[in-house]
Residue frames relative to the residue before (quaternion, step in Angstrom):
aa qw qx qy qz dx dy dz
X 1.0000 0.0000 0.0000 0.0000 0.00 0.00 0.00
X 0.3635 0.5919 -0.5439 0.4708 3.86 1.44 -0.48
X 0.7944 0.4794 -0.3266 0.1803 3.31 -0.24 -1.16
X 0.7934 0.1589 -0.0729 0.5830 3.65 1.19 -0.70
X 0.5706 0.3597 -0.4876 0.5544 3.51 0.86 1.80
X 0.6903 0.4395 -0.3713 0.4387 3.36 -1.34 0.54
X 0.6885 -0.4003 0.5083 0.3277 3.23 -1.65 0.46
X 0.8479 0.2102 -0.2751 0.4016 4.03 0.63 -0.57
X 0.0242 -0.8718 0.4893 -0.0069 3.39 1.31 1.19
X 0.2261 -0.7396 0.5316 0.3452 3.47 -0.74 -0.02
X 0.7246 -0.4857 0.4460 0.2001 3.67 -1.00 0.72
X 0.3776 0.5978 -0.6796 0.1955 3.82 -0.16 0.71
X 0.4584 -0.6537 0.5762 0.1746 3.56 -1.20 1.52
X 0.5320 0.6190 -0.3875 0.4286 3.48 0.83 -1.42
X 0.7317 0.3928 -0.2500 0.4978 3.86 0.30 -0.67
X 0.7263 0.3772 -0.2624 0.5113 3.64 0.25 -0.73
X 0.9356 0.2068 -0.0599 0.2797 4.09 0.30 -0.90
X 0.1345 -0.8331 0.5175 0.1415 3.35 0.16 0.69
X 0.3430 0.7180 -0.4431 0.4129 3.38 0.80 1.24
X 0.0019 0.9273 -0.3738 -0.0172 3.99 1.57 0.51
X 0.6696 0.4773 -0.3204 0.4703 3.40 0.99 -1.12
X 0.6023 0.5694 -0.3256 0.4550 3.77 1.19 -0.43
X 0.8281 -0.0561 -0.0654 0.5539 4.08 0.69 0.14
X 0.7181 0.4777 -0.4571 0.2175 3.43 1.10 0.29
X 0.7331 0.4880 -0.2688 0.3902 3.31 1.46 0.23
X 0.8044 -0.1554 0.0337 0.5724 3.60 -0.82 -0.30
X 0.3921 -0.6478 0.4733 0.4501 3.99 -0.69 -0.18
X 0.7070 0.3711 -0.4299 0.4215 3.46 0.92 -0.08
X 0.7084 0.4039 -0.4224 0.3957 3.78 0.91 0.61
X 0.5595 0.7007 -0.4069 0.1743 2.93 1.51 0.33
X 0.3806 -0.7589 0.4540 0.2704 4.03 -0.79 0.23
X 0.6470 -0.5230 0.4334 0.3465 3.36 -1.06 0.98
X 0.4057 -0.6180 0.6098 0.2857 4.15 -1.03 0.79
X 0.5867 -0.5065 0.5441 0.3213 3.10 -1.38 1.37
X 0.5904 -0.4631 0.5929 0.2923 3.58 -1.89 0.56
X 0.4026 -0.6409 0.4734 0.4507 3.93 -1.29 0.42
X 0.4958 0.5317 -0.6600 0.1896 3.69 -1.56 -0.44
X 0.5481 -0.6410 0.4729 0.2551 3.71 -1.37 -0.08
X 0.6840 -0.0678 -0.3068 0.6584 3.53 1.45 0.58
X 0.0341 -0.6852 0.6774 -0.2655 3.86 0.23 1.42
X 0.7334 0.5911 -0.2962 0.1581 3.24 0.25 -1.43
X 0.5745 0.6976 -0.2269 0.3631 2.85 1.70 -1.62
X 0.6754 0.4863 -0.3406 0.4374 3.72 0.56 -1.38
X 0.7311 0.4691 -0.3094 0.3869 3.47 1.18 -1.19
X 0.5437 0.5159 -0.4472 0.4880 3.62 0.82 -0.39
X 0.6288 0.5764 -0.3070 0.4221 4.10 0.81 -0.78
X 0.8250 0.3631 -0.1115 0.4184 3.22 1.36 -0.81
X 0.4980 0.5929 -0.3692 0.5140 3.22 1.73 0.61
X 0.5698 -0.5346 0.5811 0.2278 3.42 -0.97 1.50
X 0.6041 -0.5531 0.5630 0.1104 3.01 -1.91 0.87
X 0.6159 0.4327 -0.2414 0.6125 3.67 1.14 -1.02
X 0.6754 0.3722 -0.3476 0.5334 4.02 0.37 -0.22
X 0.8555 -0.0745 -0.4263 0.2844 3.69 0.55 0.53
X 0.1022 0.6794 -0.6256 0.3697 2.80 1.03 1.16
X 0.6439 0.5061 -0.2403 0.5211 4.10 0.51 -1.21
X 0.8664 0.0606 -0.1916 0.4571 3.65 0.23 -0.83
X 0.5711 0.4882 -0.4204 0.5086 3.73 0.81 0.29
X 0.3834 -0.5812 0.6314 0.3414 3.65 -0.01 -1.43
X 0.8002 -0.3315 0.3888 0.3139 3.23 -1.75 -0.31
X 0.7693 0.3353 -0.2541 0.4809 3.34 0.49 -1.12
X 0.4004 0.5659 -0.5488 0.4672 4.18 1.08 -0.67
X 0.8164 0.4653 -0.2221 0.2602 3.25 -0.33 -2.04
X 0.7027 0.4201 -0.2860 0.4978 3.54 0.96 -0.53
X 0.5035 0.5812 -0.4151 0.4861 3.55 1.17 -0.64
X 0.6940 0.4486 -0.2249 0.5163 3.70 0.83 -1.19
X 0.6033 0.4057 -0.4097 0.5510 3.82 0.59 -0.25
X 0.6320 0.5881 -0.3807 0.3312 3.45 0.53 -0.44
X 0.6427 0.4163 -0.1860 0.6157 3.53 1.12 -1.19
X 0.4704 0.6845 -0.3535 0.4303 3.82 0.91 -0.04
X 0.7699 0.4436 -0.0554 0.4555 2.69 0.83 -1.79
X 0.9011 0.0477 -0.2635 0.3412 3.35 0.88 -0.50
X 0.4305 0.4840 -0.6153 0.4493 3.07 0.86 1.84
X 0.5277 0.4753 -0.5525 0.4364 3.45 0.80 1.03
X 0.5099 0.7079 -0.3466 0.3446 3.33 1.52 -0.89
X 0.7632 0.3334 0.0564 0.5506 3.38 0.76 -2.12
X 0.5060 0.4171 -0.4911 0.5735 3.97 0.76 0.37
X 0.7930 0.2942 -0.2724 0.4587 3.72 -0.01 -1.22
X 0.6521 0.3834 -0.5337 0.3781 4.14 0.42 0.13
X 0.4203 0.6649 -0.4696 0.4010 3.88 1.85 -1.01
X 0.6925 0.6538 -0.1729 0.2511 3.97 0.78 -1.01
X 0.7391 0.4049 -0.1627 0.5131 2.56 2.06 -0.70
X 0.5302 0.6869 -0.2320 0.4395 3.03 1.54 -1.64
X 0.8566 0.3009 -0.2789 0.3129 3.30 -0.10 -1.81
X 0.6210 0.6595 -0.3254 0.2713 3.81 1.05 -0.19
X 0.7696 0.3746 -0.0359 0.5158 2.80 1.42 -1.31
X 0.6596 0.4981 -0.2636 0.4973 3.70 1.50 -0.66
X 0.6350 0.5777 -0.3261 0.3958 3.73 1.28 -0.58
X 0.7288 0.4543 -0.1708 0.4830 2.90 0.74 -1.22
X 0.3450 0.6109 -0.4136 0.5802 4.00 1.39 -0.21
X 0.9005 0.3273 -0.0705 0.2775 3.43 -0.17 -1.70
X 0.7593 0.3183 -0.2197 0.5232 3.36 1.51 -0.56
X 0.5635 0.5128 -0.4280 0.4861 3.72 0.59 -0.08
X 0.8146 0.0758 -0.0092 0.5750 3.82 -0.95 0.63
X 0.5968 0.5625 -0.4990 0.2800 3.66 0.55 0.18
X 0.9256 -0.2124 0.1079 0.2941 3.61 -1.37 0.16
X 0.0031 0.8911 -0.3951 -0.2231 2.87 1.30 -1.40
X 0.6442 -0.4142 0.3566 0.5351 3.67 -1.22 -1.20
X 0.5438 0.4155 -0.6160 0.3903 3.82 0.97 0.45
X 0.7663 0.3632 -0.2144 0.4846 3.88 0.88 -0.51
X 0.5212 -0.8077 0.2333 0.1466 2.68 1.53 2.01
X 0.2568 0.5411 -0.6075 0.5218 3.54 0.65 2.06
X 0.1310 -0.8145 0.5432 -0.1560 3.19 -0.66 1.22
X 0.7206 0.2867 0.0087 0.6312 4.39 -0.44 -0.06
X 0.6995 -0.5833 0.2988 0.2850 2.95 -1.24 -0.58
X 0.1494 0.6428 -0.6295 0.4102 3.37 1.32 1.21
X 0.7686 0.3468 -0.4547 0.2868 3.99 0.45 -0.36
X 0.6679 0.3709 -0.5263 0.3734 3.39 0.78 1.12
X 0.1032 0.8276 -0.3886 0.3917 3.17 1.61 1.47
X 0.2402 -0.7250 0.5124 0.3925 3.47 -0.53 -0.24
X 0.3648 0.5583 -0.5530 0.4994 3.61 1.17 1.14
X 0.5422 0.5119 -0.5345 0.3978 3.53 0.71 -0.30
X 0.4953 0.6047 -0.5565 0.2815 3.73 0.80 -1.34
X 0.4144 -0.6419 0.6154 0.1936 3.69 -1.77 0.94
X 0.6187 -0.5380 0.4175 0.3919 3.49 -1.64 0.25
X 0.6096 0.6191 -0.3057 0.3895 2.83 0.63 -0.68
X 0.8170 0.3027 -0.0734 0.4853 3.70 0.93 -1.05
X 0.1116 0.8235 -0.5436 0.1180 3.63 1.26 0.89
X 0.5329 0.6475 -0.4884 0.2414 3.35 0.93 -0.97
X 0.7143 0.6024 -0.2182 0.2816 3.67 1.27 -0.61
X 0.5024 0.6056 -0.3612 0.5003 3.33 1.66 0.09
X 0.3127 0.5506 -0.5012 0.5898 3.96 1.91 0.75
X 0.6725 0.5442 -0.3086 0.3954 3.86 0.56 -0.57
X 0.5755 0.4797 -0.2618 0.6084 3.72 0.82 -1.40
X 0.6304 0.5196 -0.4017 0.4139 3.99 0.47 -1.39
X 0.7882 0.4954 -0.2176 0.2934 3.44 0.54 -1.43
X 0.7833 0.4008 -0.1373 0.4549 2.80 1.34 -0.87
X 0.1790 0.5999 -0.5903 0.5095 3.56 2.04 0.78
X 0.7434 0.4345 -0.4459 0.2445 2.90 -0.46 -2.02
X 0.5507 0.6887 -0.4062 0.2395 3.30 0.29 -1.58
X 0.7052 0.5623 -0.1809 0.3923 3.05 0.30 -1.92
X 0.7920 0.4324 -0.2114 0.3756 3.09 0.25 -1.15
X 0.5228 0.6139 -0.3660 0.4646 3.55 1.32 -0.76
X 0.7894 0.4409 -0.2993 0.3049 2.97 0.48 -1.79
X 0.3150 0.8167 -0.3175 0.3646 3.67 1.48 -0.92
X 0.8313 0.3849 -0.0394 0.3992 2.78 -0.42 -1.87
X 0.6512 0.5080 -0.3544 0.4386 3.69 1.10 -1.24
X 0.6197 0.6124 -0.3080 0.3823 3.57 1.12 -1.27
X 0.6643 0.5768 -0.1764 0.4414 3.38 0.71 -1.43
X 0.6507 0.5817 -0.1106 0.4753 3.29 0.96 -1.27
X 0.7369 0.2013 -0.1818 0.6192 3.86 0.91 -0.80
X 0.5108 0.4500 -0.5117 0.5241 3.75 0.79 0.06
X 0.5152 0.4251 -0.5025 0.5489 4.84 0.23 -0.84
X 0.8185 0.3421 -0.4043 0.2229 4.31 0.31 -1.05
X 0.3781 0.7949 -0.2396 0.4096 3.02 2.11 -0.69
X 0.7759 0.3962 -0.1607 0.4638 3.73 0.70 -1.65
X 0.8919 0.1805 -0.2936 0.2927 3.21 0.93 -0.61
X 0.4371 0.7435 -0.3686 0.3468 3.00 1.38 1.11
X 0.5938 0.5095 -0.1046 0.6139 2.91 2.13 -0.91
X 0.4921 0.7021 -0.2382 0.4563 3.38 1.72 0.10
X 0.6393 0.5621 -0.0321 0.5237 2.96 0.74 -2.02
X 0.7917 0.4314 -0.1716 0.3972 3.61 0.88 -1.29
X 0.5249 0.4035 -0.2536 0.7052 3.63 1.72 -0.75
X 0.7034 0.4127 -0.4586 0.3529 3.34 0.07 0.02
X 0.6487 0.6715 -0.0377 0.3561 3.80 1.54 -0.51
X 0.6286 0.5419 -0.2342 0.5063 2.72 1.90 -1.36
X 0.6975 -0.4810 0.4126 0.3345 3.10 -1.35 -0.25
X 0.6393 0.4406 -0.3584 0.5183 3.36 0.75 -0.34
X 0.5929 0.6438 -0.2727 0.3996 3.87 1.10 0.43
X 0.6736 0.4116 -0.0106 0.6138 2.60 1.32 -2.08
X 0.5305 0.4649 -0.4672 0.5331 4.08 0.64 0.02
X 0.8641 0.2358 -0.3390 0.2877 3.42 -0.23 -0.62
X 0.6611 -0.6154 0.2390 0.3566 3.60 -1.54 1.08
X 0.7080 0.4306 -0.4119 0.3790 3.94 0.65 -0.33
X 0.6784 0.4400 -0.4588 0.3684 3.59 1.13 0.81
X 0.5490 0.4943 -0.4038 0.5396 3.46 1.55 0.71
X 0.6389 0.5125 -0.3719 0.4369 3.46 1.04 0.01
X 0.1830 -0.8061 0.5418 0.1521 3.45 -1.43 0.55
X 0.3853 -0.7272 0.4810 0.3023 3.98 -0.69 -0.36
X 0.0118 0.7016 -0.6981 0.1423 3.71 -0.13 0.60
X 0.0008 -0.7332 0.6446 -0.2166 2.88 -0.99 1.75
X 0.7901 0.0231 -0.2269 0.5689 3.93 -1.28 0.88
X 0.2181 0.6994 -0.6501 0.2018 3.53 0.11 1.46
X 0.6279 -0.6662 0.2600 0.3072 3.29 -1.06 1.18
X 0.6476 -0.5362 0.3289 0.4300 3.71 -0.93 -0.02
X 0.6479 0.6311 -0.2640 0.3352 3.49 1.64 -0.35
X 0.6386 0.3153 -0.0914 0.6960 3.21 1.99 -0.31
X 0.3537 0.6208 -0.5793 0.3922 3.21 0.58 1.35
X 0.6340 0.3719 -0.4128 0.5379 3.37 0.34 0.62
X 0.5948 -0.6817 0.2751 0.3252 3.18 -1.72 0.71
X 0.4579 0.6995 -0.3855 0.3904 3.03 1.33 -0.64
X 0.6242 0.6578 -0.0806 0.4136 3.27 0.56 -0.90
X 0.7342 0.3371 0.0102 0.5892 3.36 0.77 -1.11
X 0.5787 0.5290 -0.3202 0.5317 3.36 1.32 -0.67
X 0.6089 0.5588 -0.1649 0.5382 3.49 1.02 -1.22
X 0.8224 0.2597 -0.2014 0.4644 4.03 0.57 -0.49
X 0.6616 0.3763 -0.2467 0.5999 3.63 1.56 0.05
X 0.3819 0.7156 -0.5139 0.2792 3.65 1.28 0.17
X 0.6289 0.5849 -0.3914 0.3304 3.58 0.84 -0.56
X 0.5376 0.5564 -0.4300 0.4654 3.75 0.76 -0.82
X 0.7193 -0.5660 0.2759 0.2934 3.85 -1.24 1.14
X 0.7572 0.2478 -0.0653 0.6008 3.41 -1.03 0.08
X 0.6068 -0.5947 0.4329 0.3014 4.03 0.43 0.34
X 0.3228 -0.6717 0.5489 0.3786 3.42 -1.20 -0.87
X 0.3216 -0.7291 0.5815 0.1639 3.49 -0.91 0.89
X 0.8860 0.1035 0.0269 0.4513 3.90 -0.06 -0.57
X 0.0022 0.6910 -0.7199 0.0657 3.25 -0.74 1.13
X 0.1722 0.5977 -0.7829 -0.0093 3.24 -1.55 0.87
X 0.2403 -0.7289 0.6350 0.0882 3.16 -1.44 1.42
X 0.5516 -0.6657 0.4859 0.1283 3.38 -1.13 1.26
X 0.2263 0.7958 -0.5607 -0.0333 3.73 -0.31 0.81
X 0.8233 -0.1356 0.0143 0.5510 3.61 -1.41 0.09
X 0.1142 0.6728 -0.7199 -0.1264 3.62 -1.19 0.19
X 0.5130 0.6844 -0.5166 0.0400 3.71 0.46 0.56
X 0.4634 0.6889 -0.4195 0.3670 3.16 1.53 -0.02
X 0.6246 0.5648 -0.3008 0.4477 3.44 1.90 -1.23
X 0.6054 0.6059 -0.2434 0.4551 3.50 1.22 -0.68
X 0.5533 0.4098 -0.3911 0.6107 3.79 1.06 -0.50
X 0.6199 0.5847 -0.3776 0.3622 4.03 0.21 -1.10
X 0.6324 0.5876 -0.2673 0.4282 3.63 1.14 -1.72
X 0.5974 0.6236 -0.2142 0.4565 3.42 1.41 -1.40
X 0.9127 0.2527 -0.1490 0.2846 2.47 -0.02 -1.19
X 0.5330 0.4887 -0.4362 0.5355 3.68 1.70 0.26
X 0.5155 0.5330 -0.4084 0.5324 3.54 0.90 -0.11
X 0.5339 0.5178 -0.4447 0.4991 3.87 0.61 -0.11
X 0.7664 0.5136 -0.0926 0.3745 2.94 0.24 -1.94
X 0.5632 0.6096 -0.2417 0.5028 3.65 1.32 -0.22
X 0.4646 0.7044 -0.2779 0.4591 3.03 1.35 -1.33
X 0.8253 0.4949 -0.0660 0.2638 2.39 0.03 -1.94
X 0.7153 0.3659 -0.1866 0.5653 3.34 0.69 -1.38
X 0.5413 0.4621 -0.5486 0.4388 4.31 0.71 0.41
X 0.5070 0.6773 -0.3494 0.4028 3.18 1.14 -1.38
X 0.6738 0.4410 -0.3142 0.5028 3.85 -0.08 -1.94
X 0.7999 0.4573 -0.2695 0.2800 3.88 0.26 -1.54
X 0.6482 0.4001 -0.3755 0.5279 3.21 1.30 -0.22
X 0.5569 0.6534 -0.3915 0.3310 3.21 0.65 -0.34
X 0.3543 0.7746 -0.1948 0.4863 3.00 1.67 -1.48
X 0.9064 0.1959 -0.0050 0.3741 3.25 -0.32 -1.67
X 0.5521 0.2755 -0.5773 0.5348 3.12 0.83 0.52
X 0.7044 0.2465 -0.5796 0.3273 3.78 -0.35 -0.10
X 0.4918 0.2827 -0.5708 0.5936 3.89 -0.09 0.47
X 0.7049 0.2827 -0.5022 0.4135 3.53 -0.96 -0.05
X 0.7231 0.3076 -0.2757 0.5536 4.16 1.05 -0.25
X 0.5570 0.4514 -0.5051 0.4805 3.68 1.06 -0.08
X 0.6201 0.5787 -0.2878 0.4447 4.35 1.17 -0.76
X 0.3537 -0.6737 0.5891 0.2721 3.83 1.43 -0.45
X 0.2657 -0.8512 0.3290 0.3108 3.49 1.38 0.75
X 0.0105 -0.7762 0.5796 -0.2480 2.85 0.17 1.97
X 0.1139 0.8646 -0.4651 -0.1519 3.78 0.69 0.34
X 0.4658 0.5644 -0.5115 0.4503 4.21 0.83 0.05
X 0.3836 0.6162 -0.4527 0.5179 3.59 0.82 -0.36
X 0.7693 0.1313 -0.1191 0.6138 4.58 0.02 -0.71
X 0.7339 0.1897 -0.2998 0.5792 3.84 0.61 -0.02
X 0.2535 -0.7225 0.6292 0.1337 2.54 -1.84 1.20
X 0.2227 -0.8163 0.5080 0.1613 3.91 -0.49 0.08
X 0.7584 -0.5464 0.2824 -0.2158 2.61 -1.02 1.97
X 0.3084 0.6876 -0.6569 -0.0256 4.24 0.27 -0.33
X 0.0800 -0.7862 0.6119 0.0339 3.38 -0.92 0.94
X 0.6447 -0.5080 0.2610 0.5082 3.66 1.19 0.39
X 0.7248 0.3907 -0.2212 0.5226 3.49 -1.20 0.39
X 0.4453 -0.6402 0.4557 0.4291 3.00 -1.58 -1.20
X 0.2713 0.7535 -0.5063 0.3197 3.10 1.17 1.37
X 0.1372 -0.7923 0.5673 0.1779 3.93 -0.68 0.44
X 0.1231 0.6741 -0.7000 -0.2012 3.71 -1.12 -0.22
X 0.3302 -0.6695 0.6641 0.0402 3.12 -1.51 1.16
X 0.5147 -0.7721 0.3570 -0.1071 3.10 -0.81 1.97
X 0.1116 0.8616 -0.4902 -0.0707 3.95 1.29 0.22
X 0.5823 -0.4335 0.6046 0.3279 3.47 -1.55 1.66
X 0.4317 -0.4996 0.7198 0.2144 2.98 -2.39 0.62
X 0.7062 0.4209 -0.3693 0.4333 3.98 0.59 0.07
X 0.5730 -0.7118 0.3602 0.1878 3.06 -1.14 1.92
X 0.5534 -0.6658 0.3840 0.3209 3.02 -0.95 0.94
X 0.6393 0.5914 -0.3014 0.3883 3.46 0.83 -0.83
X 0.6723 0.4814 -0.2016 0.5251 3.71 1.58 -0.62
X 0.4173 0.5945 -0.4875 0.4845 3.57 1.33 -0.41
X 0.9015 0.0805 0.1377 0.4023 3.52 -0.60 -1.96
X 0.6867 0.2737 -0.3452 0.5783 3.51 1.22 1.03
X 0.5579 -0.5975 0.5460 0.1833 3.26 -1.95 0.73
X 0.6832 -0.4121 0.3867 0.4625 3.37 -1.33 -0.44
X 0.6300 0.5219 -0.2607 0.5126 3.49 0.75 -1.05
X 0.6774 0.5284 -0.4338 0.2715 3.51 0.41 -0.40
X 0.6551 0.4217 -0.3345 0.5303 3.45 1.34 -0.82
X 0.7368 -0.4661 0.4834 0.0790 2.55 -2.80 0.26
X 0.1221 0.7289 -0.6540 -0.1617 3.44 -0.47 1.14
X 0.3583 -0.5817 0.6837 0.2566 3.04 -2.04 -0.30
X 0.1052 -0.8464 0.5110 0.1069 3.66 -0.85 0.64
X 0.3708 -0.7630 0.4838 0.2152 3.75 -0.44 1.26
X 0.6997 -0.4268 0.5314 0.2142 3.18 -1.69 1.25
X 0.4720 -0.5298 0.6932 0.1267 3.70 -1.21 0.93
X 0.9392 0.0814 -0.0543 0.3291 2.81 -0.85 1.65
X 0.3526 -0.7825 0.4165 0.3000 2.95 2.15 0.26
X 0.5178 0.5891 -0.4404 0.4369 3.80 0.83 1.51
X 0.2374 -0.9034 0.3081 0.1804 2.93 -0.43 0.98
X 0.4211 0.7462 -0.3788 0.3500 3.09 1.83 0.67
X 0.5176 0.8044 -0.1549 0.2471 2.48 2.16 -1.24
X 0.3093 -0.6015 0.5589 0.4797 3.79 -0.75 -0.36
X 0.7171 -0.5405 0.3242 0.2976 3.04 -1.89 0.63
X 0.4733 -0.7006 0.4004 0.3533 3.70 -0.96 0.40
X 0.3671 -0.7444 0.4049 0.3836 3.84 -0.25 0.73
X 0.8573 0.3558 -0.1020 0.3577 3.31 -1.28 -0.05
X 0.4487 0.7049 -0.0817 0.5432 3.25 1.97 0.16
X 0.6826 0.3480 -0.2932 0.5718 3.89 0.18 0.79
């Protein structure tokens, strides 16, 4: 609690900002911290360059963000047309609640009156529209992506790094499993190949992972356990294994004893063993005398 009270708090961002891409990665990918207020952000997100987050986002951010771009230009600039010209169509002279439109179906084109069909040339015109304009949008954003693709994929800050010189090749036969081999059928692609590594069974490595991840479990489990009965064999007295220190100021350092806790305020019998399977099976029965 020294650490995050008092006038000589120390500073941990992790705790205060949920802003990560801003100090928790490289310094050259990091991004400037939005400005404060509760829609600040917006002007600032308007006023970042494409090439700046392309650099500290990547490819997929920057498109994710052109996406949502794209359709609030889409649906702001048809709202501009529609609601002027299609409301007023549908609600003036229109059906109403004797020609049993009711809520807001009377800014429907069911509201539109007999009398004034000529206006369903309007709704027509303004389909087409729509649909042109759609298609036109959609249509220069596919030339947009894969021009701005092609080009981030090219630059240098692309082509330097190792997962854009590298490929997968997967269900290759048993006859070109070797490097020689593989060196000899991928030699054509530019500049040669430099490194093959061929991927073989890892399920034996995958049980092992398991099965030391168990065994971890296990052995936090026993250690906490551990510590709480010495922390209940001490009458949770903990100054009793720390000693304390005045080191001037109002700084402290706390001094840990060189005798295990577990030997202070426990016996032998008190701890956890574990006993290994015979033969290192785990079908097996345990090994006596063993743990």
């Amino acid at each position: 609690m020294h650490l995050l009270q008092g006038p000589d708090r120390v500073e941990l961002p992790f705790l205060y900002k949920i802003e990560p891409r801003t100090y928790l990665v490289p310094e050259k990918q990091r991004a400037e911290s939005s400005p404060p207020g509760l829609f600040s952000w917006i002007l600032a997100l308007f006023q970042t360059s494409d090439r700046v987050i392309l650099q500290k986002s990547g490819l997929d951010a920057f498109f994710f963000l052109r996406y949502l771009g794209t359709l609030v230009k889409t649906f702001v600039s048809l709202s501009l047309i529609l609601i002027p010209v299609l409301i007023p169509l549908n609600l003036v002279q229109g059906k109403n609640a004797p020609g049993g439109v009711h809520g807001l179906d009377r800014l429907g084109w069911a509201n539109v009156g007999l009398a004034h069909s000529s206006f369903y040339w309007a709704h027509l015109s303004i389909a087409l529209t729509v649909i042109i304009f759609v298609c036109h949008t959609i249509y220069a954003e596919l030339i947009e992506y894969v021009g701005i693709r092609q080009a981030y994929l090219e630059s240098p800050q692309h082509r330097l790094q190792a997962f854009a010189n590298a490929i997968v090749v997967t269900d290759i036969p048993q006859r070109f499993l070797s490097i020689a081999a593989l060196t000899r059928l991928y030699g054509v692609f530019p500049d040669g190949v430099r490194t093959i590594w061929i991927n073989r069974d890892l399920s034996e490595l995958s049980k092992k992972v398991l099965k030391r991840r168990k065994i971890l479990c296990t052995l936090e489990a026993a250690e906490t356990k551990l510590i709480r009965l010495a922390m209940k064999s001490s009458d949770g007295r903990t100054g009793h294994d720390l000693t304390k220190t005045e080191m001037g100021g109002s700084n402290h350092a706390y001094v840990r004893s060189e005798e295990p806790l577990g030997k202070r305020y426990l016996g032998t019998k008190d701890r956890d063993y574990i006993r290994l399977p015979i033969f290192n099976l785990t079908w097996m029965p345990s090994m006596p005398f063993v743990g």
